[in-house]
C-alpha positions in Angstrom: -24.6 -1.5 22.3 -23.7 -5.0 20.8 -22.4 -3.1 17.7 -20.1 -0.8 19.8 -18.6 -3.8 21.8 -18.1 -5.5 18.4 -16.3 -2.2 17.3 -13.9 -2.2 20.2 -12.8 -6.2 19.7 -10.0 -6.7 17.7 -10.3 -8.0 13.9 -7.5 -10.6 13.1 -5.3 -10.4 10.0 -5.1 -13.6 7.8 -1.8 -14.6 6.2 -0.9 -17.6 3.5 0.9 -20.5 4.9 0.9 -24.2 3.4 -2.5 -25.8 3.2 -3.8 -23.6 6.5 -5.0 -20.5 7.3 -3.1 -18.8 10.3 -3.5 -15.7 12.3 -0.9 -12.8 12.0 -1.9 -9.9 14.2 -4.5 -8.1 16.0 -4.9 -4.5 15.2 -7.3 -2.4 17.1 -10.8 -0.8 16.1 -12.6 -3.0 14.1 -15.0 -5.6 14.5 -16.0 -9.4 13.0 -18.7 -11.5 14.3 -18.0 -15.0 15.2 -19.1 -16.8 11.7 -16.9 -14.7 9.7 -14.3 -15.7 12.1 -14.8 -19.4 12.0 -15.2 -18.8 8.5 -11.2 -17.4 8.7 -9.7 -20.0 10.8 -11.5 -23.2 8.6 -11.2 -22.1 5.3 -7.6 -23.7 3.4 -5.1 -21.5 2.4 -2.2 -22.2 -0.4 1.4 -21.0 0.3 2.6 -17.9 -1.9 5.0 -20.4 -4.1 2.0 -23.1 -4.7 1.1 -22.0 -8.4 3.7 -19.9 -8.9 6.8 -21.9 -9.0 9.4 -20.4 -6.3 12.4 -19.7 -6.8 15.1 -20.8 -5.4 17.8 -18.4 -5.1 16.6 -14.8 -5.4 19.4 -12.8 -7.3 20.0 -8.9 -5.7 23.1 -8.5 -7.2 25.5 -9.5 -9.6 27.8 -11.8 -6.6 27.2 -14.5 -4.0 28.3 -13.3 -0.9 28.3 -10.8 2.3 29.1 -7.2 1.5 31.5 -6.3 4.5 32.7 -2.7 4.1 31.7 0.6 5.4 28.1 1.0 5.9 25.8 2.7 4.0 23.1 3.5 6.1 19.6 4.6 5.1 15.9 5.0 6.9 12.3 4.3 6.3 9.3 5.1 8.6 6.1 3.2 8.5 2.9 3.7 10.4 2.9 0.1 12.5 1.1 0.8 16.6 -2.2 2.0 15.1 -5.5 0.9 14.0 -3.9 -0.9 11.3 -0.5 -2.2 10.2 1.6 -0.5 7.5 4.9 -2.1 8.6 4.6 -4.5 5.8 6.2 -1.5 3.6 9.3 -0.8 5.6 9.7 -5.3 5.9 9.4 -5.5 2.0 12.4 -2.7 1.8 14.4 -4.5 4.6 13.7 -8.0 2.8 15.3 -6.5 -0.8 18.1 -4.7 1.5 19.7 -7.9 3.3 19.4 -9.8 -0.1 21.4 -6.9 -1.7 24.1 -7.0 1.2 23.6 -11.4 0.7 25.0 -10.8 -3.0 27.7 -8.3 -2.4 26.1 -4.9 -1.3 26.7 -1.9 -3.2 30.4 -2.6 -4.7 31.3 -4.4 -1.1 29.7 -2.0 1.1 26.6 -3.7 2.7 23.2 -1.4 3.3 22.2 -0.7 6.9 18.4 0.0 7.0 16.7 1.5 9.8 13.1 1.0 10.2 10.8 3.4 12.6 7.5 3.1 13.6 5.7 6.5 13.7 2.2 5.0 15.6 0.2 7.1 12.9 0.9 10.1 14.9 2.3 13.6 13.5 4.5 14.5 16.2 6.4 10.8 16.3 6.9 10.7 13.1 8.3 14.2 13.1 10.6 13.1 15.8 11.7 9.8 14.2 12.8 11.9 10.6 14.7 14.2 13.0 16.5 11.2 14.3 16.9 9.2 11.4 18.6 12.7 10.0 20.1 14.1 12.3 21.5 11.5 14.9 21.6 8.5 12.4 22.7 10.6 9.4 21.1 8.5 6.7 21.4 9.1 3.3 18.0 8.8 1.7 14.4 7.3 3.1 13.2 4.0 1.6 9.9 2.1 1.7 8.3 4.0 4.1 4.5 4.0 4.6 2.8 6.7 6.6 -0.9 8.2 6.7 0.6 11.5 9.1 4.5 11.3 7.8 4.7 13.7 4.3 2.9 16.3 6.4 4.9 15.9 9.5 8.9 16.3 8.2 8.3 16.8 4.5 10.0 20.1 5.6 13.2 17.8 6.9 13.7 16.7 3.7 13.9 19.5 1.9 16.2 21.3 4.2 18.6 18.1 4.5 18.9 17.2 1.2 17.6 13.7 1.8 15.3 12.3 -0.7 12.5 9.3 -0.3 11.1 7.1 -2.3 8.0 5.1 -0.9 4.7 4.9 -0.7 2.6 7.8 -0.9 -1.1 8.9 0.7 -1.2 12.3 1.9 -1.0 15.4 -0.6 2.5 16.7 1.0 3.8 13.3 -0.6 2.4 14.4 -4.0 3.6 18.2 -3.7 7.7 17.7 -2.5 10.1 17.8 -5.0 12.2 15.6 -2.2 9.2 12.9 -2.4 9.2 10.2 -4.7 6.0 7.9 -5.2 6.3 4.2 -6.5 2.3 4.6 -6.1 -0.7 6.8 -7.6 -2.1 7.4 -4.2 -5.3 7.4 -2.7 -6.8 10.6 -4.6 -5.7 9.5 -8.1 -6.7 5.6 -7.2 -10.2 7.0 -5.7 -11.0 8.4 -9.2 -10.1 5.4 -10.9 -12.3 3.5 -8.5 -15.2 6.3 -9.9 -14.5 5.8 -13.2 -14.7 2.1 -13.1 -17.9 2.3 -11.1 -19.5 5.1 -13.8 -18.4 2.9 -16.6 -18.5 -0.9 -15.1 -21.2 -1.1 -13.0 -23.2 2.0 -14.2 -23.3 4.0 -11.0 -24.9 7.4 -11.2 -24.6 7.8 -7.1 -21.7 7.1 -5.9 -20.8 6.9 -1.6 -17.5 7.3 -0.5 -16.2 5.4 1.9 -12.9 7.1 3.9 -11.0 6.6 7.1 -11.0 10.2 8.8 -7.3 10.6 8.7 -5.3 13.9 8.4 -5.8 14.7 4.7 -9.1 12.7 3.8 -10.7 15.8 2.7 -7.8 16.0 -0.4 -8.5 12.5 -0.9 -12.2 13.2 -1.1 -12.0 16.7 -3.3 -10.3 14.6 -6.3 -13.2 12.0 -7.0 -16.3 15.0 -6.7 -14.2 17.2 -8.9 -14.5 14.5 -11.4 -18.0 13.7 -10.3 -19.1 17.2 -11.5 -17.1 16.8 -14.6 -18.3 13.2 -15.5 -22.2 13.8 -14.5 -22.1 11.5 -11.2 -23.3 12.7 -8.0 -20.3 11.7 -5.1 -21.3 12.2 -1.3 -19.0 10.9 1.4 -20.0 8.9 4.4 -16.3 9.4 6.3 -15.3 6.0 8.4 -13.3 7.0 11.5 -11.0 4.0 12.6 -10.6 4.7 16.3 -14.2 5.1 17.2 -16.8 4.2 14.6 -19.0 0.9 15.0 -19.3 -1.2 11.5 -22.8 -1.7 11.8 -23.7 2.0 12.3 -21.3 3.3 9.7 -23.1 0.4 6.8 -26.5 1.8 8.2 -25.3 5.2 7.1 -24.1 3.9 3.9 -27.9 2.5 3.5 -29.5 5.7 3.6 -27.7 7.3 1.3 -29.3 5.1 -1.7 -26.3 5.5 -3.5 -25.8 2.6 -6.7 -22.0 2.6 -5.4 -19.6 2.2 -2.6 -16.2 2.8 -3.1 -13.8 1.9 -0.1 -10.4 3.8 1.0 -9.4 1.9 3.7 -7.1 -0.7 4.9 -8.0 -4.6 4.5 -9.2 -5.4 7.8 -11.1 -2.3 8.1 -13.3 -3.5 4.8 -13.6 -6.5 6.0 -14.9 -5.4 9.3 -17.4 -2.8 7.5 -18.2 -5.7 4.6 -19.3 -8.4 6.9 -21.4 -5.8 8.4 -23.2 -4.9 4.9 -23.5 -8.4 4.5 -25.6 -8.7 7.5 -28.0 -6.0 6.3 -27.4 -7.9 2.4 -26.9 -4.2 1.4 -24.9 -5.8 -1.8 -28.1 -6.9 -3.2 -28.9 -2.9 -3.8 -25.4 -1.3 -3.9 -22.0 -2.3 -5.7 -19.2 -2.1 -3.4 -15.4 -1.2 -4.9 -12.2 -1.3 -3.0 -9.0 0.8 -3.4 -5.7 -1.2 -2.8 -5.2 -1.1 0.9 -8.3 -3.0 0.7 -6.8 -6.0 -1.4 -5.3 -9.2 -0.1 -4.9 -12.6 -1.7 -6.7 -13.7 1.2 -9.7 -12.2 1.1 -11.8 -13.7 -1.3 -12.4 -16.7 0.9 -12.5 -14.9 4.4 -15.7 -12.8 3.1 -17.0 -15.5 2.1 -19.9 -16.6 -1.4 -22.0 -13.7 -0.3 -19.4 -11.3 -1.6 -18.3 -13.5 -4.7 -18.9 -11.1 -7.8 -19.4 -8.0 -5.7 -16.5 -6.7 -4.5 -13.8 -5.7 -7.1 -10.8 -4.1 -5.9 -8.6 -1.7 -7.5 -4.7 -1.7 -7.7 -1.6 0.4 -7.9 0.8 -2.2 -8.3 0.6 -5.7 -9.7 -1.8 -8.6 -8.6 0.3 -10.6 -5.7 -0.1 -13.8 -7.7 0.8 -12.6 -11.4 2.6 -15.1 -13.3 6.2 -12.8 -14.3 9.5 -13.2 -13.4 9.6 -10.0 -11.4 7.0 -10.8 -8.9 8.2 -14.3 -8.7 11.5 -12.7 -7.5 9.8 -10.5 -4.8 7.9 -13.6 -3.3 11.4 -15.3 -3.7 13.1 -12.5 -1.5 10.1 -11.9 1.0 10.1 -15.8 1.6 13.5 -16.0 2.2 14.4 -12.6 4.2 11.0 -12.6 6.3 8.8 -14.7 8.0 5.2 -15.4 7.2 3.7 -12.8 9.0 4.7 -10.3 6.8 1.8 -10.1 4.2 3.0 -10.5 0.4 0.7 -7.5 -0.3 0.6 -4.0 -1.9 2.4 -2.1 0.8 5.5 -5.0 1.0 5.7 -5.1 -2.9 5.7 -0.5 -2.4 8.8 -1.4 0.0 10.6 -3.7 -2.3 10.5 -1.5 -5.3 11.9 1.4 -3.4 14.2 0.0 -2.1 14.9 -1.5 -5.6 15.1 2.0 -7.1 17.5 3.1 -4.3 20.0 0.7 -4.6 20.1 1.4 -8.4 21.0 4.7 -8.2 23.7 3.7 -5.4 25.2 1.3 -7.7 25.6 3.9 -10.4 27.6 6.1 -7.8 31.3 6.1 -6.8 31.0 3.6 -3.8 34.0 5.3 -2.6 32.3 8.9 -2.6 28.3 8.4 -1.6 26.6 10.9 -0.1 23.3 12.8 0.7 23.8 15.0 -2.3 25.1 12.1 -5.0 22.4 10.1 -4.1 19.4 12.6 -3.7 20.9 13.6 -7.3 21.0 10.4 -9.3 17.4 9.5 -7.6 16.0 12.5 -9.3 17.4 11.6 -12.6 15.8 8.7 -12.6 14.4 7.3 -15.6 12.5 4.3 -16.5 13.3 2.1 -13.6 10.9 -0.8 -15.1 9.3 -3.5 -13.3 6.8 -5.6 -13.9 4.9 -5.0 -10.6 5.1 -1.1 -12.0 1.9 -0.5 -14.7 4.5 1.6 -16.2 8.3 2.1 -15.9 9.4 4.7 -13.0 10.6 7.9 -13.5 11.1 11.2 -12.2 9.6 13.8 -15.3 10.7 17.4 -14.0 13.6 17.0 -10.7 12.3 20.6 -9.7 8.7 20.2 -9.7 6.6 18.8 -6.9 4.5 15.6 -8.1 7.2 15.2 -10.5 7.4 11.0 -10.2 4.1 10.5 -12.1 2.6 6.5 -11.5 -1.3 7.0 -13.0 -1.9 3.0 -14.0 -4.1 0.9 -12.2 -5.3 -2.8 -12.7 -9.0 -3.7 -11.8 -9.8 -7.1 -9.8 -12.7 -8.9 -9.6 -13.5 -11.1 -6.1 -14.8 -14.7 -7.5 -15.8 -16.0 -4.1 -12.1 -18.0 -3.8 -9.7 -15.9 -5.5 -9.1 -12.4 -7.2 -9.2 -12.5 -11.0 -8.1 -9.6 -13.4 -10.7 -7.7 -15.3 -8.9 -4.8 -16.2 -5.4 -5.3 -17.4 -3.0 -2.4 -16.0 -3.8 0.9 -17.8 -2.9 4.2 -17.8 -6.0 6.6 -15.7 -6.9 10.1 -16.5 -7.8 12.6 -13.9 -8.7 16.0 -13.4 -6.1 17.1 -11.9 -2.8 17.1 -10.9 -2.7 16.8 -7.5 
């Protein structure tokens, strides 16, 4: 009973600010017991910029000053009113969008993003494509985030002409020629995550860890096909975010004896289902491994010691606090165009990049003349959009194909207790499939 109250209480995201830890948001279903929470609120934090060197004046463009013309309007739909937050995707692309329109828009003509919140449910994300096409008339989709949204009006796209680049879970993302992924995704990532545990940590049983979303079963398929082809047993212990208690779910984990644990699940999911493993010290038996929803730069210090050394995380874009110019200039642009709620994580750097890649196609197009069809053409030609977020450069292979914008690098993390530290530079992953 104490476990299922714990479940229903609401787990509290952590974001940086200077010198102090602050709380962000409450998202529902999941649980943290009151240590790990004092642990959150007293434990120092160090603003984005402190070892990084900020910069000043990010650069979006090739002027200084408002774009004022006729504008160019484009949408993105993120899952935000749900057990977790994906909002962070559709801030990142609005973030790069108003510092594009700050330094002169696309030849004058400033970008007007519309953001939608499709509360992780098929039918209102369905709704909110038909209005972003139909009543809004946008021309593409940019830095969108959904677990429900490929599935729900991938069939929109195709049938408008409008094509979007974001970040991609479901296997409808991976299979529409109108889709274009500035990630692996969670089925490609989870085999990574296999292959690191196989090879890393020596894991001949491995336990997977899913939320029961729409789609977890394709998620799932990808790391026991390469199980059976790699001699590694895979089972799955599925994590259902509305209803499931943390304590019950790690107790589940515990009988299945498995050597590894690897996690698909949003950050403040894991840590609700980590503190509860560390309760039963089931780390002292198993190795747990996160995808990249479950990385942060926080969370290093909000587990805690018990979880420094045993909890590496792997990623699909860049480490948040990697010493280049490019993700200097991302922090630059979220600090200025958002506020500090917005986490400087994996799904804000996805939202940023798209929208990165959009507005260079528009600013290789007649401003004069830009439509659905110009731009859905030039973003399908795309070709080694580089970035140093990116493992490798972006770039659609075959136009006509489905799965035809191929991202297969991943960098490997390791949790030191206070911070993340690389321990597997970005690298190109081979699967079993493709998609």
């Amino acid at each position: 009973m104490a476990g299922a109250r714990l479940a229903r209480r609401k787990f509290t995201q952590i974001q940086s600010s200077s010198r102090k830890a602050t709380i962000s948001r409450l998202t529902e279903g999941t649980a943290m017991n009151y240590r790990t929470l004092m642990r959150l609120l007293l434990v120092p934090t160090v603003s984005v910029f402190a070892a990084t060197g900020a910069i000043a004046e990010p650069l979006c463009g090739s002027s200084i000053g408002k774009a004022t013309g006729e504008p160019i309007r484009l949408g993105g739909i993120a899952g935000k009113t749900g057990p977790t937050d994906f909002s962070a995707a559709t801030r990142g692309a609005a973030a790069y969008f108003a510092c594009v329109n700050d330094h002169g828009g696309i030849a004058g003509r400033p970008i007007e993003y519309i953001a939608e919140d499709d509360q992780w449910s098929p039918e209102v994300s369905r709704r909110e494509a038909t209005g972003l096409i139909n009543d809004k008339k946008v021309l593409a989709f940019a830095g969108g985030f959904s677990l429900v949204g490929c599935a729900a009006y991938g069939d929109l796209l195709k049938d408008a002409g409008v094509v979007s680049v974001g970040m991609s879970a479901q296997r409808e993302c991976f299979t529409n020629p109108n889709i274009l992924s500035v990630n692996g995704g969670p089925r490609r990532g989870l085999v990574a995550l296999a292959s690191y545990a196989k090879n890393e940590l020596g894991a001949k049983l491995i336990a997977l860890s899913l939320m029961r979303v729409p789609g977890y079963d394709w998620v799932e398929s990808g790391a026991t096909e390469w199980g059976k082809a790699n001699g590694v047993k895979v089972i799955s212990v599925p994590f259902d975010p509305q209803t499931a208690d943390p304590t019950s779910f790690v107790l589940q984990l515990a009988q299945t004896k498995a050597d590894a644990v690897l996690f698909a699940m949003p950050k403040n999911l894991a840590v609700a289902v980590l503190n509860a493993a560390e309760q039963q010290d089931l780390a002292k038996t198993m190795k747990f491994v996160g995808d990249t929803a479950s990385y942060s730069p926080e969370i290093p210090e909000a587990l805690g010691p018990y979880w420094a050394g045993r909890f590496p995380v792997g990623l699909e874009l860049g480490p948040t606090d990697a010493e280049n110019a490019d993700t200097k200039t991302w922090k630059a642009v979220m600090d200025k165009y958002t506020d500090t709620s917005v986490p400087r994580d994996t799904f804000s750097q996805a939202g940023y990049l798209s929208a990165k890649i959009v507005t260079e196609a528009l600013r290789k197009l007649d401003p004069k003349s830009i439509d659905r069809t110009s731009l859905a053409r030039e973003l399908l030609q795309t070709s080694g959009a580089a970035d140093q977020m990116l493992c490798t450069p972006f770039m659609v292979r075959n136009p006509k194909a489905a799965g035809h914008a191929d991202v297969r690098g991943f960098w490997f993390l390791v949790n030191t207790g206070k911070e993340w530290k690389v321990a597997q530079d970005c690298k190109e992953t081979l699967f079993v499939d493709e998609h």
